[in-house]
C-alpha positions as semicolon CSV with decimal commas, in nm:
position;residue;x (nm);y (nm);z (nm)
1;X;1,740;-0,895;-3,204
2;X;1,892;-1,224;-3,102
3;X;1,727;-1,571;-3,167
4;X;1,907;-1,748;-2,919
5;X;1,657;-1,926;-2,714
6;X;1,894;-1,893;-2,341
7;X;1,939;-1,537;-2,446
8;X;1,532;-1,424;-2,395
9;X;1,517;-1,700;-2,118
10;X;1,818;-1,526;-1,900
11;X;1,615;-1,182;-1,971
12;X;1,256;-1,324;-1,860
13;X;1,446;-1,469;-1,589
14;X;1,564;-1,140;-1,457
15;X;1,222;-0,959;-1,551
16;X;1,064;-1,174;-1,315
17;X;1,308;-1,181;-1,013
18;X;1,200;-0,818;-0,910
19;X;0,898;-0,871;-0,973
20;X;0,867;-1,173;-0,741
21;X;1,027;-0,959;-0,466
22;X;0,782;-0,719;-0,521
23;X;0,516;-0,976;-0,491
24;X;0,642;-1,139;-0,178
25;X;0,724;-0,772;-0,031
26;X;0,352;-0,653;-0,102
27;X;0,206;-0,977;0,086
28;X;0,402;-0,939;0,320
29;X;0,365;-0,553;0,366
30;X;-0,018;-0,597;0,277
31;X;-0,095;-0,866;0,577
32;X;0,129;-0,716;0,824
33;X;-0,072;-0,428;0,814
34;X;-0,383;-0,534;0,796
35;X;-0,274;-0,758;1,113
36;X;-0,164;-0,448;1,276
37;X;-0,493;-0,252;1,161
38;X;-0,722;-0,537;1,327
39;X;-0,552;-0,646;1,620
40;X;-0,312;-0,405;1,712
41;X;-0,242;-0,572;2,065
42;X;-0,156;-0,907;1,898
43;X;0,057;-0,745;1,680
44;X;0,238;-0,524;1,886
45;X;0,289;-0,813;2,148
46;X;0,406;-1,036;1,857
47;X;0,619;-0,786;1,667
48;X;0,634;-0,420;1,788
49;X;0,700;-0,438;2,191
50;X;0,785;-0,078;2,202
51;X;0,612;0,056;2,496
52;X;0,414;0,181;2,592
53;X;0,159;0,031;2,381
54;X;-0,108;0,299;2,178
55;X;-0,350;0,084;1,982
56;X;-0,419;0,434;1,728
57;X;-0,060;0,426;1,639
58;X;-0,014;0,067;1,578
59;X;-0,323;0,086;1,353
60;X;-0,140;0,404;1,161
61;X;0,151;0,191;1,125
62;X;-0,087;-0,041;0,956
63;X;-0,227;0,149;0,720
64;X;0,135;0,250;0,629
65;X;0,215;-0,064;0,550
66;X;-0,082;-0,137;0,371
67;X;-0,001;0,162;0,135
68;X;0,339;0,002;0,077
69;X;0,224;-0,316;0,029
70;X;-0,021;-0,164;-0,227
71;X;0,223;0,009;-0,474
72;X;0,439;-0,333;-0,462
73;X;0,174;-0,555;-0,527
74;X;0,046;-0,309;-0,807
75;X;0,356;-0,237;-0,952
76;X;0,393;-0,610;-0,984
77;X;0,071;-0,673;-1,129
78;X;0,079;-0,362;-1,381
79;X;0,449;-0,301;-1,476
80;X;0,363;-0,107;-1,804
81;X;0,196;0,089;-1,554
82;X;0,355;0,441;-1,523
83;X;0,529;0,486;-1,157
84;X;0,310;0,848;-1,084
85;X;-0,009;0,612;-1,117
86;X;0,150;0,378;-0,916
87;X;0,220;0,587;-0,672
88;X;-0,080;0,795;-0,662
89;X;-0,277;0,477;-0,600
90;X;-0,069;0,254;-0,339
91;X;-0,025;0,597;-0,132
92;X;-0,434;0,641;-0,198
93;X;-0,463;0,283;-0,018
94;X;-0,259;0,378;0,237
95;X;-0,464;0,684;0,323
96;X;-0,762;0,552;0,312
97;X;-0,602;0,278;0,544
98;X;-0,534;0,545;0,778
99;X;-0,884;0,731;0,734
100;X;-1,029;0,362;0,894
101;X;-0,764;0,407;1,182
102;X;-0,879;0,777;1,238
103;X;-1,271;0,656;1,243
104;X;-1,199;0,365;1,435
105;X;-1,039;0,515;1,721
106;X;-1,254;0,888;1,682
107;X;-1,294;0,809;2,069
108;X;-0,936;0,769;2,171
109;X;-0,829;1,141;2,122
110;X;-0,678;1,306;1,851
111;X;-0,944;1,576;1,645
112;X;-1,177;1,378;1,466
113;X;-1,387;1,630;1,360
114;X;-1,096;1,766;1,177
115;X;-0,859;1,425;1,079
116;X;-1,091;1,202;0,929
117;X;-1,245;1,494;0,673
118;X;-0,886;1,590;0,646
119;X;-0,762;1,205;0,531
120;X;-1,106;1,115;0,386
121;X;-1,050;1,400;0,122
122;X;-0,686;1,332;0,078
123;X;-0,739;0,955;0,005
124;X;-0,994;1,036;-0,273
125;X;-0,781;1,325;-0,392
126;X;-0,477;1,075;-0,426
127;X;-0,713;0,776;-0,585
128;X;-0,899;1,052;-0,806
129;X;-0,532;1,129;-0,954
130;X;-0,416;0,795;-0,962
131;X;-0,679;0,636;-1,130
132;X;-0,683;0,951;-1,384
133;X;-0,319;0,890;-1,420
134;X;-0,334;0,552;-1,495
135;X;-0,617;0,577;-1,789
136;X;-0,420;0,850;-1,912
137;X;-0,097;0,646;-1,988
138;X;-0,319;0,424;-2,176
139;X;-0,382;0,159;-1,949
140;X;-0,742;0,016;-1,845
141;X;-0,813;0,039;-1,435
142;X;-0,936;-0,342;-1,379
């Protein structure tokens, strides 16, 4: 192991640089969708003019995002963290992101007496595993 002090600088240096992209992409990811979730007419006027505008799919676009911004931000904050746990949880955000789209708009169409069961059991599925995951490899939740 070297002792030269700009030796383990240069190496913190580059331990941090993805992890600051993974920060900033997971903010920016995370608020996005949540923008998209809340006011999907602002943010489709502001960032997403593909017509015709469907506030149900804007919102699922949200909640995408919000799973993506989840597994960055986590990642980032846990990197000893095994990626399956990772995974398991951002996606488990994400779908539970989408279950509030599905029960938000349950009078806009779709088959809501099928979809949000359907993503409601899927999210906890996903965080069940995730969270078991994650305590497996060792590494507390909170």
């Amino acid at each position: 192991m070297s002792t030269d002090p700009s030796e383990s600088s240069t190496t913190t240096s580059r331990a941090w640089g993805p992890r600051l992209v993974a920060v900033l992409g997971g903010v920016f990811f995370l608020g996005s969708g949540l923008w998209a979730m809340v006011a999907p007419k602002a943010f489709f006027e502001a960032a997403a003019t593909f017509e015709p505008f469907n506030a149900h799919f804007v919102r699922d676009v949200g909640a995408f995002m919000v799973g993506l911004g989840a597994v960055l931000l986590l990642a980032a904050a846990r990197p000893a963290v095994d990626a399956l746990a990772v995974a398991l949880c951002g996606v488990g955000v994400g779908a539970v992101a989408h279950t509030v789209s599905h029960v938000v708009d349950r009078d806009h169409g779709g088959t809501p007496a099928v979809d949000i069961p359907v993503w409601t059991l899927l999210s906890l599925v996903l965080l069940w595993a995730g969270v078991a995951r994650w305590r497996q490899t060792g590494t507390d939740v909170g």
